[in-house]
C-alpha positions as a printed NumPy array, in Angstrom:
array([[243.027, -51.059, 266.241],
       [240.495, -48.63 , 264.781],
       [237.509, -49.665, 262.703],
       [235.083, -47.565, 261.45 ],
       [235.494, -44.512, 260.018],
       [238.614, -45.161, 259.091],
       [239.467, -45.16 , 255.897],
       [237.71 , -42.532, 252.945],
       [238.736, -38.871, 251.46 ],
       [242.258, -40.642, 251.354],
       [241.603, -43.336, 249.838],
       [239.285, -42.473, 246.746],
       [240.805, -43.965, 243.363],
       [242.447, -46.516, 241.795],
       [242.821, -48.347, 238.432],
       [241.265, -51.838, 239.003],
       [241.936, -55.075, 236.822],
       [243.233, -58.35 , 236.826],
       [244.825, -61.066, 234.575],
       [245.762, -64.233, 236.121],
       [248.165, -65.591, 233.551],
       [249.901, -62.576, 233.828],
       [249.508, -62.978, 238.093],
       [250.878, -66.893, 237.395],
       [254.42 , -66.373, 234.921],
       [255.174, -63.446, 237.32 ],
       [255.061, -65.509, 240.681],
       [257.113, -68.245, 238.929],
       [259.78 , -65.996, 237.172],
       [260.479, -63.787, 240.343],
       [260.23 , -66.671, 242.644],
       [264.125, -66.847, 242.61 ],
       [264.409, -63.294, 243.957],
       [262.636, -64.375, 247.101],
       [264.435, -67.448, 247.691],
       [267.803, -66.031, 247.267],
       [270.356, -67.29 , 250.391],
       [270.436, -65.325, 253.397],
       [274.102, -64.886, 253.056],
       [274.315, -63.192, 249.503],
       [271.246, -60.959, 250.395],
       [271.734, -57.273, 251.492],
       [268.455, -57.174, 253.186],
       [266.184, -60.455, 254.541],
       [262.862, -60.314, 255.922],
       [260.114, -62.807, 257.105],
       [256.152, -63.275, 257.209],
       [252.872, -62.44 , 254.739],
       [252.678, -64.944, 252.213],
       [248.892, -62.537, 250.922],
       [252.046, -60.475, 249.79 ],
       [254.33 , -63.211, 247.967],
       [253.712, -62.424, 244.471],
       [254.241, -58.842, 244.779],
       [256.628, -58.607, 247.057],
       [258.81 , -61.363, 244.704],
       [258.047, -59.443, 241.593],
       [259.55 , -56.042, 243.455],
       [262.319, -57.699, 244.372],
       [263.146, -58.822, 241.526],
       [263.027, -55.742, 240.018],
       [264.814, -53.635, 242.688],
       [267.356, -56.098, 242.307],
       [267.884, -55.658, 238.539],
       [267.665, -51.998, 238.667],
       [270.238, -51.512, 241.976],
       [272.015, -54.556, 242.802],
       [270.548, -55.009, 245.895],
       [269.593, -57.885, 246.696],
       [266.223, -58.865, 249.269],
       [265.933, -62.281, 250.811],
       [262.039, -62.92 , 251.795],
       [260.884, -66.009, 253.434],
       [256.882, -66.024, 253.482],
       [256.711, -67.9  , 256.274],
       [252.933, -66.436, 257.56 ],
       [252.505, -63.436, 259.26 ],
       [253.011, -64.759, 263.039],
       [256.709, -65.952, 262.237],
       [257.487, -62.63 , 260.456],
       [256.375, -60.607, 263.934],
       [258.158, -63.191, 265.955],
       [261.657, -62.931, 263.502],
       [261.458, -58.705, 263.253],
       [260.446, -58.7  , 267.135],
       [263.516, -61.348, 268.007],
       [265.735, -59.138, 265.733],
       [266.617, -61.583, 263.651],
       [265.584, -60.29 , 259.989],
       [265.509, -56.583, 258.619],
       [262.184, -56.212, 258.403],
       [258.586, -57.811, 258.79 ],
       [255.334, -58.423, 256.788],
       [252.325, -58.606, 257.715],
       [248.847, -58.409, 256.985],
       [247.238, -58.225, 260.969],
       [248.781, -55.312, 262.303],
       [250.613, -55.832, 265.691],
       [249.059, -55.411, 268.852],
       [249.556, -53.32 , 271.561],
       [251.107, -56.313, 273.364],
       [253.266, -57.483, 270.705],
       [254.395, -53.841, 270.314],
       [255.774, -53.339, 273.555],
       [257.985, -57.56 , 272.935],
       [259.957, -55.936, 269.922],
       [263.413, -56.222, 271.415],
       [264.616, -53.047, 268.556],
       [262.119, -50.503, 270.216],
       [258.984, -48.876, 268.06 ],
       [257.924, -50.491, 264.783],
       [256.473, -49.051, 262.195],
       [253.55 , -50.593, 260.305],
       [253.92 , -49.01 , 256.338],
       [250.942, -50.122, 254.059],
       [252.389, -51.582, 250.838],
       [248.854, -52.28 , 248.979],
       [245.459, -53.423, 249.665],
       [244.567, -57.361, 249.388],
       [241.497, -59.355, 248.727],
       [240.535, -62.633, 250.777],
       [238.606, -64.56 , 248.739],
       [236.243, -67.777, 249.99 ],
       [237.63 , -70.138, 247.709],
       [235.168, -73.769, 246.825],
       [235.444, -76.862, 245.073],
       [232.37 , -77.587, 243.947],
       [232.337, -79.87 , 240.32 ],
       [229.24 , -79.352, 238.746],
       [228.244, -75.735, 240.014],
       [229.23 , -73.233, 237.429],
       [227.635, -69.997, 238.533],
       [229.283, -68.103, 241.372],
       [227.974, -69.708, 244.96 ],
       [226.221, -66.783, 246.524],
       [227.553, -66.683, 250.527],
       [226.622, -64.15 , 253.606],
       [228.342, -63.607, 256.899],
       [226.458, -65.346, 258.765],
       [226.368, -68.594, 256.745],
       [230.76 , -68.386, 256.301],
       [230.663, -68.444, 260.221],
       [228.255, -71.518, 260.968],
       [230.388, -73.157, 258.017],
       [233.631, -72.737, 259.911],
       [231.882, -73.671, 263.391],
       [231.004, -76.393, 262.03 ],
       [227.457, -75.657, 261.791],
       [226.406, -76.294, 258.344],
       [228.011, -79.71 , 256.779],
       [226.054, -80.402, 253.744],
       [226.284, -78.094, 250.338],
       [222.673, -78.465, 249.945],
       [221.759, -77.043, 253.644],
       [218.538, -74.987, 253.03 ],
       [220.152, -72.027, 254.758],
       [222.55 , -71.92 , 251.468],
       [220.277, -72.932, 248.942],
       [218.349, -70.3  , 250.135],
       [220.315, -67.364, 248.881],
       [221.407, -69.903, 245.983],
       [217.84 , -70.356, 243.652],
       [217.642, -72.162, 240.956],
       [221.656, -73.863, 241.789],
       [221.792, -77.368, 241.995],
       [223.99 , -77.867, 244.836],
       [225.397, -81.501, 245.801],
       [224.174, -83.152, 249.029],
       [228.07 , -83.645, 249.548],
       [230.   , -82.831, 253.123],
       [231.719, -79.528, 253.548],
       [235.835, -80.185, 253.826],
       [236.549, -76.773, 255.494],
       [240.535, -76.074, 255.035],
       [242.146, -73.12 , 256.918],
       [245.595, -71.9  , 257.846],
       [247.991, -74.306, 259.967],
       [250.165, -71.366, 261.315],
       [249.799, -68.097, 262.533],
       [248.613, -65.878, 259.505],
       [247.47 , -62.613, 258.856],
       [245.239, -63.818, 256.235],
       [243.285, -65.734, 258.903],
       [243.478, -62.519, 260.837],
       [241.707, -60.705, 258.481],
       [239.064, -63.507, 257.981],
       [238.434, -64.042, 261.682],
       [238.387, -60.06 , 261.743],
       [235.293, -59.976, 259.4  ],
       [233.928, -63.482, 260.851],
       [233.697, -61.084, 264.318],
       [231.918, -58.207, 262.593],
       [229.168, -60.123, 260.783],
       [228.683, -63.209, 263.942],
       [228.261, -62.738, 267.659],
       [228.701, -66.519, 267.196],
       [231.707, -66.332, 266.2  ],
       [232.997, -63.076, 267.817],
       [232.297, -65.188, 271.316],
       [233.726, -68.572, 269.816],
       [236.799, -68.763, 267.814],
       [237.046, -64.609, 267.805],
       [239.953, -62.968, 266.083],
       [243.543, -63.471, 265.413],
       [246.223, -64.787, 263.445],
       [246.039, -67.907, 265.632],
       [242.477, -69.49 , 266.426],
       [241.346, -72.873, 268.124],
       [239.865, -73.83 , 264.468],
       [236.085, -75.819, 265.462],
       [236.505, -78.358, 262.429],
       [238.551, -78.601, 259.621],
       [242.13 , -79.567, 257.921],
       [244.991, -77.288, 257.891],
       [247.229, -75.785, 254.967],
       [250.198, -74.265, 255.089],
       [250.063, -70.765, 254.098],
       [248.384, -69.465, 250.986],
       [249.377, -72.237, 248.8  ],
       [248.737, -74.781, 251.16 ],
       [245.021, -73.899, 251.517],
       [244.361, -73.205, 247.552],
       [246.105, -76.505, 246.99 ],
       [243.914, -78.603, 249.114],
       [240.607, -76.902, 248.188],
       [242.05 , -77.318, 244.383],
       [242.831, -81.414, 245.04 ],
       [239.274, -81.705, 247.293],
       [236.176, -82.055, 246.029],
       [233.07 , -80.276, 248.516],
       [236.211, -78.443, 250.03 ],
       [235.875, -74.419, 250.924],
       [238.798, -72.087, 252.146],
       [239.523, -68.474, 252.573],
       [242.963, -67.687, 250.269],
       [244.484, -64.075, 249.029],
       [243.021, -63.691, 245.759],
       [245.9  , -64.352, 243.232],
       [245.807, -67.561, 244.381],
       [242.65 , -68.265, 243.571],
       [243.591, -66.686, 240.235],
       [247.017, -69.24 , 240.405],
       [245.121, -72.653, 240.725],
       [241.935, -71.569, 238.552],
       [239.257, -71.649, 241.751],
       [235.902, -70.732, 242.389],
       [235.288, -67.754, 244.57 ],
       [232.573, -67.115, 246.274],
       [230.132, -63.389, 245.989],
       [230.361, -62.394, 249.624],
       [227.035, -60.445, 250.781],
       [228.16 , -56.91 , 251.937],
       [226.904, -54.437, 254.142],
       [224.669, -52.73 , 252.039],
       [223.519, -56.383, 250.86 ],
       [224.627, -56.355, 247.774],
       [226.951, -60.212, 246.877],
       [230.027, -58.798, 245.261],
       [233.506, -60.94 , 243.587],
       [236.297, -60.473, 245.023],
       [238.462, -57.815, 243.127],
       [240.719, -54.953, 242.972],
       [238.106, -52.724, 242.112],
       [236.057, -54.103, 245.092],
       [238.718, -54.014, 247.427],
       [239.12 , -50.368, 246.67 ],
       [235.607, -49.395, 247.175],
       [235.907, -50.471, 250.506],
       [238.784, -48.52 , 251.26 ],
       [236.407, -45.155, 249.942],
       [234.461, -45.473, 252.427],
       [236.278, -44.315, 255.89 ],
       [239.416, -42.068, 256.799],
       [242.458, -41.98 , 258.264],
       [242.787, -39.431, 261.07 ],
       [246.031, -37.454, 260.651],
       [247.785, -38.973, 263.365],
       [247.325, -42.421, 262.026],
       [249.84 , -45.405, 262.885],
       [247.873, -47.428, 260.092],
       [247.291, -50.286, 262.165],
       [243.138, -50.136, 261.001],
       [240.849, -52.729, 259.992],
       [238.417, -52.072, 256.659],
       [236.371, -55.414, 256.871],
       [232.84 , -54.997, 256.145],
       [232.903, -51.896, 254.656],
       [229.992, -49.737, 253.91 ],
       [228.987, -49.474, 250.201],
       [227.255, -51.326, 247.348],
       [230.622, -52.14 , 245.539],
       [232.398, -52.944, 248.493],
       [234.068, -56.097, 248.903],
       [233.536, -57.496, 252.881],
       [237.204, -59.29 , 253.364],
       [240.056, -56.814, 251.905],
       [242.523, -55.883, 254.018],
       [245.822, -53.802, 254.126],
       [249.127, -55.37 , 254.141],
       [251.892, -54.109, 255.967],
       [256.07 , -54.006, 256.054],
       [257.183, -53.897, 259.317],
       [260.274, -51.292, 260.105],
       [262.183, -50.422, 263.346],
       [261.763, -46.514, 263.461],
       [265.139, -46.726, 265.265],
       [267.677, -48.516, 262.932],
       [270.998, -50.524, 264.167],
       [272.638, -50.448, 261.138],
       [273.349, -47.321, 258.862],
       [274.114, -48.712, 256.027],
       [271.244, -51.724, 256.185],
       [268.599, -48.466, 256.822],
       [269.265, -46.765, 253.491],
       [269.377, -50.025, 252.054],
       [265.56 , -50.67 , 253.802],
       [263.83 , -47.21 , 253.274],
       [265.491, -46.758, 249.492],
       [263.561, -49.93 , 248.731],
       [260.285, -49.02 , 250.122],
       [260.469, -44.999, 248.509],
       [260.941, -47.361, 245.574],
       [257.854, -49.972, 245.873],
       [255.57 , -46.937, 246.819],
       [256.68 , -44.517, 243.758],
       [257.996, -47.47 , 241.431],
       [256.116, -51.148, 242.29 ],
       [252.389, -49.65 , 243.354],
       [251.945, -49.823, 239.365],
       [252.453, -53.501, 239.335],
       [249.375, -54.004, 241.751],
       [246.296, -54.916, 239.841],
       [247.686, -57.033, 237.297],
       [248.544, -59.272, 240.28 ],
       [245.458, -58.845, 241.845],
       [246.228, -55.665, 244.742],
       [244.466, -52.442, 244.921],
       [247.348, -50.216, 244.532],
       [247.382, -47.647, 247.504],
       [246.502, -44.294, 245.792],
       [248.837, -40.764, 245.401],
       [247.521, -39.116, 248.39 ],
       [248.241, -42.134, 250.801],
       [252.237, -42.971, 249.291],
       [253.266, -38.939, 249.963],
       [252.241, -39.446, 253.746],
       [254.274, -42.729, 253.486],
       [257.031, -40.996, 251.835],
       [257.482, -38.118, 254.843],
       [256.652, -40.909, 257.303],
       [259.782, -43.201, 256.254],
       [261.891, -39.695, 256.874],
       [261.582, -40.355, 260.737],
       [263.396, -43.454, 260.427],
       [266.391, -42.985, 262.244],
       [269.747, -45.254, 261.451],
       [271.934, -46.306, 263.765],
       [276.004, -46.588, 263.446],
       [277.093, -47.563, 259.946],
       [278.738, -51.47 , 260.51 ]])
């Protein structure tokens, strides 16, 4: 995986807002589109639930505009690599990009890692009584998660908190139960800002957590920092939006605390490249730049570049020419940074070296 530069003449502008009753009808009318059985669908895929809402709002759509219908299980990131590598689904999501390792597993040969949009992880508090943003750094998110702060009013966070009242109350730290590429992007920044951490715990979808409760997936983790008072948890930001939580204003690399946003989330990506032989697999956590949000991420579909099935292949890459040209305008209204024009054209040429198999 590459890190910096990376990411930054590509990626240079996008339309940034967000409206979370919008973000909550649209995951509950379009949730039937993703939960659709596996034996009427035409297509069925596994993993990202940072994704969900999106991915059910395109699929509902594609389904009402072509008839073809997408069966997606957001089961966490881990079980959608596992599912795509056993052969067992269509196609994978994720929001870690594989490994080397789990590359060279996939029983169908190469697989392709296509950005969809950009995602925000937010750090995500319930704190009753505190009703300006909490003010966090790097460094103080790590010795919360090891364990090494426990009380709200620690002086190390009432430090960069003046003039906030904070409660002398334990800290309930909730993270992911299953392998996730949310916690893979957490545990990637955790390791960029904490040589504690980086040598503890270190980075991946699946970590030996030092303290805390687990939630399953996305919702799982908003819901128990949402029903847990002194609770804090790192969730994709429309479900912080979803369940009306506090986020955090992460301290970046130029210092500056910034909310988690669409607009931030795209700053980051301005600052690096990709190199023209990019496989996307790249990391922009802790990017450099006063508006740049620390924990945003790509997310990923996952695609065999060698198809088995015809007829299941047009099916596949029809869809995604579709979400790229069609569904990237959906994006910040559910909380994504769409990708921008330059970016979906090399998408678009790369999906024409897809090659399908027999027709069945």
């Amino acid at each position: 995986m590459t890190r910096w530069p990376i990411l930054a003449a590509v990626l240079a502008t996008w339309a940034c807002s967000s409206d979370s009753s919008k973000k909550g009808s649209a995951d509950t009318s379009h949730a039937a589109a993703a939960t659709s059985t596996t034996s009427g669908a035409d297509l069925t895929g596994a993993g990202a639930t940072f994704p969900k809402p999106i991915y059910d709002k395109w699929f509902h759509d594609y389904a009402a505009k072509t008839g073809v219908k997408i069966n997606y299980q957001a089961n966490g990131s881990g079980a959608g690599i596992r599912q795509l590598s056993d052969e067992t689904v269509d196609f994978g999501a994720s929001d870690a990009p594989m490994s080397d390792s789990e590359m060279a597993k996939a029983k169908g040969g190469p697989i392709m890692h296509i950005p969809t949009v950009i995602g925000v992880v937010a750090i995500s508090y319930n704190l009753p009584g505190v009703r300006q943003p909490l003010k966090l750094t790097g460094g103080l998110i790590a010795d919360i998660f090891l364990g090494k702060i426990t009380k709200w009013n620690d002086q190390r966070i009432a430090a960069v908190n003046q003039g906030v009242t904070l409660p002398a109350s334990d800290i309930l730290v909730v993270h992911r139960s299953e392998g996730s590429g949310t916690t893979y992007i957490f545990s990637d920044y955790l390791s960029a800002v904490s040589p504690a951490w980086k040598s503890g715990p270190g980075k991946g979808k699946e970590l030996q957590w030092p303290v805390g409760l687990g939630g399953q997936g996305n919702p799982g983790v908003a819901g128990q920092v949402k029903q847990t008072p002194g609770a804090i948890g790192y969730v994709e930001l429309a479900y912080v939006k979803q369940n009306n939580l506090s986020a955090a204003l992460l301290q970046n690399a130029a210092g500056q605390f910034v909310a988690p946003s669409a607009a931030s989330a795209t700053a980051a990506a301005e600052a690096a490249k990709l190199p023209p032989n990019t496989d996307y697999r790249v990391s922009i956590v802790n990017a450099p730049g006063a508006a740049a949000y620390p924990i945003a991420s790509f997310t990923y579909l996952l695609v065999y570049k060698n198809q088995p099935d015809a007829t299941k292949a047009k099916k596949l890459t029809d869809f995604i020419r579709w979400a790229l040209a069609d569904g990237e305008k959906d994006a910040s209204a559910l909380d994504y940074a769409p990708l921008p024009g330059v970016l979906v054209s090399r998408l678009m040429t790369r999906l024409d070296s897809i090659a399908p198999g027999p027709a069945r």
